[in-house]
N, C-alpha and C positions, 0 to 999 in steps of 0.2 A: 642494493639495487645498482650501484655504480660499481660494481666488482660485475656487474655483468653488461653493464653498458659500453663499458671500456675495452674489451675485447672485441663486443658488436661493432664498435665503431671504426676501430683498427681493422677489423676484417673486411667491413664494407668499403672503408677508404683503400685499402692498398690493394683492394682486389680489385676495384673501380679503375685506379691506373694503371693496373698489371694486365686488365685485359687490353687495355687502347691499341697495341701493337701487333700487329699479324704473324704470325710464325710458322713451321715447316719441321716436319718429324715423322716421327713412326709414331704408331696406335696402333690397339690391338682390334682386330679384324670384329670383334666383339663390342667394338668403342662406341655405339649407339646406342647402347642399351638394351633394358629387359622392361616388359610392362608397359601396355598403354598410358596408363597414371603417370610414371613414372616418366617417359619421355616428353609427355603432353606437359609439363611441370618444368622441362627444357632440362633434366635432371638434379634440378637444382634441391631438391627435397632428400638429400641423403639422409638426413637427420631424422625427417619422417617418411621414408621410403616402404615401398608394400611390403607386406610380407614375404610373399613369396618369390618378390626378388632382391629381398635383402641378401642373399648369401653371393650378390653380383654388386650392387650397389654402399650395401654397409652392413655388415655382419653383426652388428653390436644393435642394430633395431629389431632384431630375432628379438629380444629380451620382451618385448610388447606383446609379441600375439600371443593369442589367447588360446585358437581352437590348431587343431589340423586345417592345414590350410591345403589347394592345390591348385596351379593354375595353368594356362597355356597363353602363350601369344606366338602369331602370324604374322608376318607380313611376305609380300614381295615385291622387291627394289626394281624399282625403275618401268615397270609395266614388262619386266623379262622372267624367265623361269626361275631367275633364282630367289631361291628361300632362305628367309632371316627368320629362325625360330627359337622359342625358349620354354622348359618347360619345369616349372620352381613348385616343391613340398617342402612346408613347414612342419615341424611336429614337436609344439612344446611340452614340459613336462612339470609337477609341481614342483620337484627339490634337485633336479639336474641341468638347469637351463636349458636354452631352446636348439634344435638340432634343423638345420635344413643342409637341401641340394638343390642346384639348379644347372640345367646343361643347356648349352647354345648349340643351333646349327645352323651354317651358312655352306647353303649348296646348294648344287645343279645339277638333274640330274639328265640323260637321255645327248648328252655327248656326242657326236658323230667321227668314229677312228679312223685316220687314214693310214696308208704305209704312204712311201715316198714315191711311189708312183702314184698317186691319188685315189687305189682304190679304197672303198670301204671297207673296214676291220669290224664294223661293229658300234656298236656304246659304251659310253664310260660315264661317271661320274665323278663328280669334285664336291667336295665334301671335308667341314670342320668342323671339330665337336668343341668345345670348352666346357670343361665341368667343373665346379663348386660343390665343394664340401665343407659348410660353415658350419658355427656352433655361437652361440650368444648367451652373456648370462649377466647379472646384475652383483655387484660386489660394493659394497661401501659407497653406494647412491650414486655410483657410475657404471655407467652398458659399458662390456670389454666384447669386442666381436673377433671373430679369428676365420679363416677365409683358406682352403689348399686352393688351392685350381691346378688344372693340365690343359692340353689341349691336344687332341688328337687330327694328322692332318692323313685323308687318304685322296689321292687321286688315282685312276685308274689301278695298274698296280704297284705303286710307289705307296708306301703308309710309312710315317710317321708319329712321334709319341712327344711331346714336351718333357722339358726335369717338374718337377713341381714348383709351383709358388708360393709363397705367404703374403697375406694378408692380416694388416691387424687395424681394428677401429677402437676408438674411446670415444663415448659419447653422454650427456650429462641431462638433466630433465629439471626445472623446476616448472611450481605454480607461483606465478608471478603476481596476478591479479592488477595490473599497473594501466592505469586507464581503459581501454577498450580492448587491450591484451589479456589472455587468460593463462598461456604458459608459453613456453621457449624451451626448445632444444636445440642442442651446441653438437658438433660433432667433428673429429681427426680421424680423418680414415686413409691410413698409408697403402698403397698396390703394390705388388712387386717385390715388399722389401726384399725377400730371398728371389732373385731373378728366375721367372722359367725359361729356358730356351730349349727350343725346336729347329732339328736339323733338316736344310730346305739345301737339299742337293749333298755339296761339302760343304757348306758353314751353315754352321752351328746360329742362328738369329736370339738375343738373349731380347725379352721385353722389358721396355725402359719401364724407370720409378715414375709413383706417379704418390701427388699427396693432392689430399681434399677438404677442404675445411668447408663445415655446411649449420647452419641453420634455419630454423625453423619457426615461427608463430602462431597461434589461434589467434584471431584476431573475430568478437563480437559486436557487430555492426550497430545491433540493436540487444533490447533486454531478454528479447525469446530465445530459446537456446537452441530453435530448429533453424536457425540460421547462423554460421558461421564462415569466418574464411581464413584458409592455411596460407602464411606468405611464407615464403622462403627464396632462400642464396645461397648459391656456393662457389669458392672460389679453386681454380683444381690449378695445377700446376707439373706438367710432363717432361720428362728428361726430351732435350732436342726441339722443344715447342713453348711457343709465347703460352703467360698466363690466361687463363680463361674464365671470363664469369658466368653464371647462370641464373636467371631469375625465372619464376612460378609463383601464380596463385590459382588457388582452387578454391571453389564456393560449393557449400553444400548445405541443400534443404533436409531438415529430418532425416538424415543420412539417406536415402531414396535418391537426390538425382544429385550430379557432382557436375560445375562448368570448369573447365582448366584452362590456362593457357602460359607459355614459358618462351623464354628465348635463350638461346644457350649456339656459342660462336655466330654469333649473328642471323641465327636460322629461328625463324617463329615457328610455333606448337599451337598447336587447339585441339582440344581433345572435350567430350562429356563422357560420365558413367552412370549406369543404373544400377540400382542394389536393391533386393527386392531379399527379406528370411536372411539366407547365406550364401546368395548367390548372385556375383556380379558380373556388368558387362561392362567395358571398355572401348574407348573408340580414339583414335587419333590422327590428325596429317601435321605433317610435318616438311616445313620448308627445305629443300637441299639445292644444292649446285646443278643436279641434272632434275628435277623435277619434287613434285610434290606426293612423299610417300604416304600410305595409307594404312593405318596396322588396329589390328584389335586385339583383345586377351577375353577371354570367360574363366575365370575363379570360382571357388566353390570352399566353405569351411563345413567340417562335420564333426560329429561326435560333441562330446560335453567339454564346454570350457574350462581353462586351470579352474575359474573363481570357483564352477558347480564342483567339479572336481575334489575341490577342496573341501568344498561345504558336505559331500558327503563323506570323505574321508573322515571328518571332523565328527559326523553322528554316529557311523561305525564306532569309532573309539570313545561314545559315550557310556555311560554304566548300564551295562546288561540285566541289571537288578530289577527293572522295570519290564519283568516277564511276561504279561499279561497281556500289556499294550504291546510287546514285539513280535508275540503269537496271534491274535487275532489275525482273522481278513479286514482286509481294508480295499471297502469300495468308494469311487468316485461318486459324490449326491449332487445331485441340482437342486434349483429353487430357495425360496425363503424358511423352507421345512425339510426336515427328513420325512420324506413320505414313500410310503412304501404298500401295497395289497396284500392281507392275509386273507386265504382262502379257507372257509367253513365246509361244512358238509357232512351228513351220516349217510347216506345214497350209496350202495355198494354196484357194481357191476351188473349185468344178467344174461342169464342163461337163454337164447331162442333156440326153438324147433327148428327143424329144417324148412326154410321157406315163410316162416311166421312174418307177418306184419310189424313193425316196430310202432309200438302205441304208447311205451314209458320214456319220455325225455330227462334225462337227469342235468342238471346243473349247480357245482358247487358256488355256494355264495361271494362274492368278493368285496373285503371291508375295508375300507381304508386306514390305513396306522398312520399317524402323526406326531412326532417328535421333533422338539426347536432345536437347532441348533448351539452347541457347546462352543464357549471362545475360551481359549487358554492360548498361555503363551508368557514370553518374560521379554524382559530390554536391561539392556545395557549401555555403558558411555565408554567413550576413549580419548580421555583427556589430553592436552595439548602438551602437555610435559612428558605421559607415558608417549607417546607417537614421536614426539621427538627425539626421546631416547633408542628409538628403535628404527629411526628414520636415517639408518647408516646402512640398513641393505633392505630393497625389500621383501627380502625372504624372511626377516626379522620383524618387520612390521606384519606381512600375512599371518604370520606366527600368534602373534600379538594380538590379532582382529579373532584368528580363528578359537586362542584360548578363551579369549570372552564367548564368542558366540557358541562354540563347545561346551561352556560351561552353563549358558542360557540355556540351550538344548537339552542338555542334564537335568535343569530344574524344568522344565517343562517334560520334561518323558515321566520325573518324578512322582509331579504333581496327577498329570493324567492315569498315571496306574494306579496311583488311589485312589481317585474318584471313580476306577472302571470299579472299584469295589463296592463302595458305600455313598457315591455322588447321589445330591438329595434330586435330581432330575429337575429344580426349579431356573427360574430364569434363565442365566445362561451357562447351566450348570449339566455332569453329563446323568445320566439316570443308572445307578451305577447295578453292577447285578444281584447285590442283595438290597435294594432301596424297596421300602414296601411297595411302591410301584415300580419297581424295577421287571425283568425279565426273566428271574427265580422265583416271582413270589406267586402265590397259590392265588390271593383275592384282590378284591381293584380293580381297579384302571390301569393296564399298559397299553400306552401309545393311542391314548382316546379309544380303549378297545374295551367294553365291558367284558371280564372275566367270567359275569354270571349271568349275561344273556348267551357268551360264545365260550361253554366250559373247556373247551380243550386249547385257548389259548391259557391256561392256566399252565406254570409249569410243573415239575415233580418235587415233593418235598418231603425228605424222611428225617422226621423229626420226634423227640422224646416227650415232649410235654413241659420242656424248658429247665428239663432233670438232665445234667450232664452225665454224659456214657463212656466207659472206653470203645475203642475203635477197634472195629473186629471183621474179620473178613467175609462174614456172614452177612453184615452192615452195606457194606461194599456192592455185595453181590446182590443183595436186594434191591437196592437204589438204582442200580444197572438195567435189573429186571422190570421196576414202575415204569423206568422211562422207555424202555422196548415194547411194552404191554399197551404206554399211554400213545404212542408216537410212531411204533414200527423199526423203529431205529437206534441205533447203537451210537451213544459219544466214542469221541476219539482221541477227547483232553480233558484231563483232571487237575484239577487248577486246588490247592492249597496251602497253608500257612507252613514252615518248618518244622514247627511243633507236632503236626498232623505228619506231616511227610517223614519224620525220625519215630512217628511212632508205628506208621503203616511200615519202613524200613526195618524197627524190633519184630516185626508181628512174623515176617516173612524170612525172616533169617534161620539158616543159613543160604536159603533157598535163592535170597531177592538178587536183582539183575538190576546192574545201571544199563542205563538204553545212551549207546553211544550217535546213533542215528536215530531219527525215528522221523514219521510221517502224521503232518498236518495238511488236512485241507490237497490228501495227493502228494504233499509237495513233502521231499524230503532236507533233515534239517539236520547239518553236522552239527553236533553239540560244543561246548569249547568250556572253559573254566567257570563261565557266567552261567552256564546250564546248566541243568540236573533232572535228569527223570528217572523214576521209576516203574517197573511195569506189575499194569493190574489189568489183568485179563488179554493181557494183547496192547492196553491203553496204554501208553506214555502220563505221567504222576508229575506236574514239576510243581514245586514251590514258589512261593512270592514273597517276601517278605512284607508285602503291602494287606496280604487276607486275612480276613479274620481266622484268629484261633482254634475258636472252635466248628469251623465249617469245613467242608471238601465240594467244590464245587463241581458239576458231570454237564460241559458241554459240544453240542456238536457244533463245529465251527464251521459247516457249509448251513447253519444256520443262526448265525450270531457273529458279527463282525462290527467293527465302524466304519463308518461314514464320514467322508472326507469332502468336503467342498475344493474345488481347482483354484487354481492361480488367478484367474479373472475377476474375481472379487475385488471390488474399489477399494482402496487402502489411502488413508491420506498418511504421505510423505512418498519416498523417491523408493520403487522395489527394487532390492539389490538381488533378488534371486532367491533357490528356492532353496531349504533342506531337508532331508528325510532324516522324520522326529524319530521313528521307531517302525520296528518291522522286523521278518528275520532277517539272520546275516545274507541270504540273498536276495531278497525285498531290498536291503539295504544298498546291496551294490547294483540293482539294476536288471537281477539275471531270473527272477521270476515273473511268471504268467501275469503276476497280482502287485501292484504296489506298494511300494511303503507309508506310510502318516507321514504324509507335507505338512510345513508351516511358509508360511513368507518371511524371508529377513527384509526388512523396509529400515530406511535411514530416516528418522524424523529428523524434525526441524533443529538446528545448534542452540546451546542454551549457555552463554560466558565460552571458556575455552572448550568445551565439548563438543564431542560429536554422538550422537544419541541414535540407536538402535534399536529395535522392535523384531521378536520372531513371535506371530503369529499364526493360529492355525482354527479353521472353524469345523468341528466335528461331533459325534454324536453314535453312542453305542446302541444299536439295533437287534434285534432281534424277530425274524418272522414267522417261529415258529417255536413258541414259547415251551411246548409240551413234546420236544426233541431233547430240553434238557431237563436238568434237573439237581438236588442240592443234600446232602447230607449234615444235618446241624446236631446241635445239644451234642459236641465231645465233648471228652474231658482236656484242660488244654493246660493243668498244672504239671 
């Protein structure tokens, strides 16, 4: 703690008497900044400055955001036409640090041209661009930020270009946790160091050095954490000009409304913002020499953030072995139950005369299906020794968060492709597809549905008498034919054991086809190393290593999928987000009609030096039209 108090304390003292003195210089025409926040703050929050006007302010806080960021701010000075604008994109990435731009403009436009007898020539415009070209990234538990800038100057028709400039920031982060403190950021952000100049007439104008030293504080007033407040200072110091201080604080309720207010060269700020999803507003005035300016910005972040980013990169590269669960549909359930309506009926159509009276009403029956919901899911710790060890960059530590919960994910896809087989369907267990009351089976109860008051929710079963058979393509074809006879309809996935899949591969040889594409549910599915089908009758054949032996299972999957309860489900401990268990490879990345199997990653409560994790998920394998599919048993499987 005194290794960081000692530098706070040098910095507030020497900056405290370096501003006392008034001074006189040049600055860049850009020297008021970017971002309502940011100015309303008196810009003294380099260290935690916006996003999107980090590549003006300090290049090395790129390293924080999370989403695509994009923003704009307005003002105009003095109550005259001219315009002070800015307009900053963020776009961070998981393993390449953060990229942004931000460009300035200050101008007028609608000029009135004289010659030198005073007639009118026309309109001109005055106009300066500054543009920013940053990059931010994290290296050994310090933010390095990096900054080009130019500036382009057009007036009527004179234009102008700048050389380029450099910019470089270091900036450093702890959790402090030190009385009503929660963390502190430190930051050096040097301007200039490669000078840019721009040529205004015949000289050449080079823009002076400028250095910034800035921190930052969370400060928690109270124990709820929807109230906090950001203090910060900085101290800047310009070639040609006295030192200057700036101070800011900002108060924010549940991230929703933000009060600011800042003083920076002796000029007061007040500014609030509202944040509402990902989208916020700004508002500021600001004290100056000729009056009191007024400015606003509108921001907006999109797309998924690095963490979800990551979280699903992390399920992609989990083991494809869990074939079953990555095939199915998967729909969104509500409620305390999977429930669902299966419709009965023998009523066929009819034939009228020309003009006949319509006297027969038909109506198929509609019964209700119910099935509890399945919990699965696993947890893990991240001990205070491994975290430490890896707390030299954070790309090392996400590393470290992701192989655990990668590896959770694993055993949780694992665990669920087996139960989709043989799950005994009790408690909170899933009903799997050969469970005697599962969704292949001939008698019973599925889904509170009497089998033998409603015979065709039965499904198809071609079986020996418990006398194992070899597998023949006759066998095949029959099993094909029950279930088109019982149902009208044709499976489109044949789900079985290896054993089965190398022997239906001898049967077919030299003739058999591996299926490099093939189509489920519509949706077409590039195969890769983890996959394997073969084709029977048109059908796609893949293997599981979770099926039983001696079975070949024939289902259609626009009637048989799981059910997925949403993210809204109360979870006790803190949801850190979500990840997709399983689904195909485009299920998984986001790019199909139908989603992937969610769970919740949730941080429980710490227990000694650990931090303890939870990936949950509540689901439930369905079926509502049980005599669509159907099952071939009794092979031989030595």
């Amino acid at each position: 703690m005194k290794k960081l108090l000692l530098p706070i304390i040098w910095l507030l003292f020497f900056a405290q008497h370096s501003a006392a003195s008034d001074g006189a210089g040049t600055e860049s025409p850009f020297s008021l900044g970017a971002g309502a926040r940011d100015i309303a703050l008196g810009g003294a929050n380099i260290a935690r400055s916006s996003n999107w006007t980090a590549p003006f302010w300090n290049a090395s806080s790129l390293v924080h955001a999370d989403r695509f960021s994009l923003g704009g701010f307005h003002s105009r000075l003095f109550a005259s036409d001219v315009s002070y604008q800015y307009l900053g994109a963020v776009y961070p990435t998981i393993d390449f640090g953060t990229f942004g731009i931000g460009i300035f403009r200050l101008g007028v436009d609608g000029i009135e041209k004289r010659d030198v007898n005073n007639l009118r020539l026309g309109e001109f415009s005055d106009n300066r661009l500054g543009v920013y070209l940053a990059y931010g990234r994290s290296f050994v538990s310090y933010d390095f930020g990096l900054a080009i800038m130019f500036e382009h100057h057009s007036i009527d028709n004179y234009v102008s270009t700048s050389s380029p400039g450099i910019n470089l920031s270091v900036g450093r982060n702890w959790d402090i946790n030190f009385w009503k403190f929660k963390d502190l950021a430190v930051v050096i952000n040097g301007q200039n160091l490669i000078r840019p100049g721009i040529r205004l007439a015949d000289e050449v104008v080079k823009y002076p050095y400028r250095i910034d030293f800035g921190l930052s504080a969370t400060f928690l007033p109270t124990q709820q954490s929807e109230h906090s407040a950001l203090v910060s200072a900085a101290f800047s110091k310009t070639d040609f000009m006295d030192p200057t201080l700036s101070l800011g604080i900002e108060y924010q309720f549940q991230n929703l409304l933000f009060i600011r207010g800042g003083l920076n060269h002796n000029n007061l700020s007040y500014g609030l913002g509202l944040n509402y999803n990902m989208l916020s507003f700004d508002y500021v005035v600001v004290d100056r020499d000729l009056g009191a300016l007024h400015m606003f910005n509108l921001t907006s972040e999109f797309g998924a953030s690095v963490k979800e980013k990551r979280l699903t990169r992390a399920a992609r590269q989990e083991n494809r072995s869990a074939v079953l669960l990555n095939l199915l549909m998967k729909m969104m359930g509500i409620g305390k139950n999977v429930a669902f309506d299966a419709t009965f009926g023998t009523a066929t159509g009819q034939n009228f005369a020309d003009g006949e009276d319509v006297t027969v009403f038909n109506n198929d029956s509609e019964v209700p299906a119910i099935l509890a919901w399945a919990i699965y899911g696993d947890a893990f710790a991240v001990t205070a020794l491994a975290e430490s060890a890896s707390v030299s960059s954070r790309t090392e530590l996400a590393n470290l968060f992701l192989k655990k919960l990668t590896d959770a994910a694993d055993r949780t896809a694992k665990i669920l492709n087996s139960e989709l087989m043989l799950g005994a369907g009790t408690g909170t267990l899933i009903n799997g597809l050969y469970n005697p009351s599962g969704p292949l089976d001939t008698t019973g109860t599925y889904a509170t549905i009497d089998r033998a008051v409603n015979t065709s929710w039965a499904s198809n079963e071609n079986a020996n008498g418990g006398v194992p058979r070899a597998l023949t393509i006759d066998l095949l074809e029959e099993t094909l034919e029950d279930i088109y006879i019982a149902s009208g309809l044709i499976p489109d996935l044949l789900i079985t054991s290896p054993r089965q899949w190398r022997a239906y591969a001898n049967l077919v040889a030299p003739e058999k086809r591996y299926l490099q594409d093939v189509y489920i549910r519509g949706e077409q599915i590039k195969l890769d190393g983890g996959w394997q089908a073969l084709e029977v009758n048109g059908i796609p054949m893949f293997k599981d290593k979770d099926h039983p032996n001696d079975k070949i299972g024939f289902l259609n999957t626009d009637h048989i999928g799981i059910y997925n309860l949403p993210p809204s489900v109360p979870v006790k401990g803190r949801a850190v987000g979500m990840i997709p268990i399983a689904g195909t490879p485009q299920e998984q990345a986001g790019l199909a009609a139908t989603p992937a199997l969610m769970a919740r990653v949730i941080e429980l409560a710490s227990s000694g030096d650990k931090r303890n994790f939870q990936i949950v998920t509540w689901c439930q394998l369905a079926s509502d039209r049980c005599n669509a599919h159907g099952s071939l048993i009794d092979l031989i499987t030595a």
